[in-house]
N, C-alpha and C positions, 0 to 999 in steps of 0.2 A: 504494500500500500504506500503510496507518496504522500507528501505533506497535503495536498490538495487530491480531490477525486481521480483517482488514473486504474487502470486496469494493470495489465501486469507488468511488471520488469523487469529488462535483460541487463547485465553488464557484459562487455566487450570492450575489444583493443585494437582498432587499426591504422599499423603503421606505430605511432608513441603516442597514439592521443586515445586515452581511457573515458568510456563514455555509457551512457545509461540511457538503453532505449524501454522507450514507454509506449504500448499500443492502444492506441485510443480510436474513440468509432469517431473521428473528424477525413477530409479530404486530400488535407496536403498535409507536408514533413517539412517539422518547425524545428528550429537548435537553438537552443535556451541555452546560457552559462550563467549558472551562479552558484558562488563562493568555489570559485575554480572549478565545479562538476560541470560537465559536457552534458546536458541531457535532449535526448531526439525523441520527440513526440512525432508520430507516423500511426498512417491506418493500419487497422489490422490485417490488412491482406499483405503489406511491405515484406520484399524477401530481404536477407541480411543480406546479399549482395547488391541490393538496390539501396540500402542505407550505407554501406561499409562507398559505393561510390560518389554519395553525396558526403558524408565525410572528407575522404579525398579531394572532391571539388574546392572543399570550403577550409583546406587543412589551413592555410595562410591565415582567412580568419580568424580561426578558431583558435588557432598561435598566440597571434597578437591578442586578442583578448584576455588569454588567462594570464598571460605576459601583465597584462594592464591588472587585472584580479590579484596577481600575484603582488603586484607593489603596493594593489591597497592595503593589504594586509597586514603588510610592515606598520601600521599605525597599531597603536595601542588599542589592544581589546581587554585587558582587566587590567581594573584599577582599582586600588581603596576606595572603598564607599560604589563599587558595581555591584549590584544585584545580581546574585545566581541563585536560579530557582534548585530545588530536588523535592521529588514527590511533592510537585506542586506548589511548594513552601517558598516563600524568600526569604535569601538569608545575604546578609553585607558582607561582601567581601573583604579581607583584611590580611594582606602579604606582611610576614614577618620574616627576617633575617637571622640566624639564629647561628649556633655552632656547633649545632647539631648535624652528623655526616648525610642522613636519610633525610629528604626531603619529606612534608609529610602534610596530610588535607585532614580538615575532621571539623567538626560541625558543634557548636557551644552557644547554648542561647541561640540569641539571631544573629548570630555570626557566625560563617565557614570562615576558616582560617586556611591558609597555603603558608608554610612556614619552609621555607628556603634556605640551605646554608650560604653564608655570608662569602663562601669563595665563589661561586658561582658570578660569570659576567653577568650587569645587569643589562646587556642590548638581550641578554639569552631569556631574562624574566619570563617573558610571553610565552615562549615554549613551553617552561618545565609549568607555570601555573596550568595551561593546558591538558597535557599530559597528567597533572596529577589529577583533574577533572574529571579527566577522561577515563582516566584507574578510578576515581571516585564512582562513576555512575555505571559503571563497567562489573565492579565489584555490587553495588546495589539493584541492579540488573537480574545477579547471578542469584537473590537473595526473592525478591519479589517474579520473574517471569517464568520458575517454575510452580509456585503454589497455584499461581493464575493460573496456567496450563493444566495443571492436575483438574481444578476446581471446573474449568470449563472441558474438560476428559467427563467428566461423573454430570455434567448437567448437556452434552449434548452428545456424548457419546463418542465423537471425534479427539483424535490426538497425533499431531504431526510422527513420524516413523525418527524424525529429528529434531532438533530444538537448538538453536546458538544463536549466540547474541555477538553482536559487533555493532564496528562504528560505519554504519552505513552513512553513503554521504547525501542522496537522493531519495531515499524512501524512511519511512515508521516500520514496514516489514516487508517481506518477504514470504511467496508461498511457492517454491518449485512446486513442476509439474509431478516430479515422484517426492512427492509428499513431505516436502521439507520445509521447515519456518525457520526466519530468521527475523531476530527483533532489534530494534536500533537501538543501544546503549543511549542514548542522549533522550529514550525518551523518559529516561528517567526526572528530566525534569519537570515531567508536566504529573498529574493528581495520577493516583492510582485508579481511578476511574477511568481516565484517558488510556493508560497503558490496559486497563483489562478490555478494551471498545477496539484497541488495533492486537491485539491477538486474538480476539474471538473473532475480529475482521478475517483474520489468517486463517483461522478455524475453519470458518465458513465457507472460504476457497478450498478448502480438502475435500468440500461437497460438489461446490458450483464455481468451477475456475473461470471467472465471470464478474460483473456486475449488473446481473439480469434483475429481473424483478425477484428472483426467486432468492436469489443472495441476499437480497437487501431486507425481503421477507425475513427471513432465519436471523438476520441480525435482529432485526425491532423485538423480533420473537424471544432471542435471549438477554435485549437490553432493548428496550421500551424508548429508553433516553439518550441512544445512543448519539443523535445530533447534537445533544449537548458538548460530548467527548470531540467530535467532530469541527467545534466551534473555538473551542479549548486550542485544539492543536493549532487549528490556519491561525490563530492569536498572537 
């Protein structure tokens, strides 16, 4: 599932440039870049030879733009006093320096802390606060997306053949065609409600690899509110 309404998605690589194709019931084949992810939204009839040659046509652009993605980045994304959500919560961020060897994240009051040792460059800051975030939501991930799973196993009867979590860059989850789910680490920042609405999203692809009526039926069916979760996320 992607952050907005999409049907299913592929990853591929052709040529150096990594990219994330989306089949949607529209006409023509659109390439979308954001935050460096390559994503091709195309009909569903598209052969991967027909998108792997639009790729190619467009390789120049598609260059230079993550080229340009890539320097905006270099600007500060956390800083004292940013807000980072987890399970929906916000909590103020607060980088400390410390001399301590192990870098180390953990959550006090309404404060998440990112405690950094003090030899570390600080053009490097960005990075390792990142990275520990990302072990942050990565580790509570491993903690909350298998209870959900069990819990939606015993209410609908379905259960992926697999289950892994990663940092997806384009989607909330994933449903291979042999029966595999994969859920996006990051969404751990949004309410436990949200993250139990895109795995039983995934669920319900193990029945109907689709967004038919019939999919969307089995969803309202095991979450009545599930628009809510829905509204939550594109937020």
């Amino acid at each position: 599932m992607k952050y907005k309404n999409q049907t299913l998605a592929e990853h591929h690589i052709t040529g150096n440039i990594e990219y994330t194709i989306i089949y949607k019931k529209i006409k023509n084949t659109y390439i979308q870049i954001k935050d460096g992810v390559v994503i091709v939204k195309t009909p569903k009839h598209s052969t991967l030879n027909y998108i792997e040659n639009i790729i190619n046509s467009k390789k120049e652009w598609i260059t230079q733009k993550l080229i340009e993605q890539s320097k905006n980045k270099n600007e500060k994304k956390y800083q004292n006093g940013n807000i980072i959500k987890v399970l929906g919560k916000p909590y103020i961020l607060k980088i400390l320096y410390t001399l301590d060897k192990r870098n180390q994240i953990y959550i006090e009051n309404k404060y998440i802390y990112c405690k950094l040792n003090n030899t570390l460059y600080k053009n490097d800051e960005q990075i390792h606060i990142k990275k520990l975030i990302d072990k942050y939501y990565k580790y509570i991930a491993t903690q909350e997306i298998p209870s959900v799973m069990e819990d939606l196993k015993q209410r609908t009867g379905f259960a992926p053949i697999e289950c892994n979590i990663k940092n997806l860059k384009a989607t909330w989850g994933i449903c291979s065609s042999n029966k595999k789910i994969t859920i996006n680490q990051n969404l751990m920042a949004y309410s436990r409600h949200a993250i139990e609405y895109v795995c039983l999203h995934e669920i319900c692809h193990l029945k109907y690899m689709n967004h038919s009526k019939n999919f969307w039926n089995m969803v309202e069916h095991y979450m009545p509110d599930y628009k809510l979760a829905k509204k939550e996320l594109k937020e």
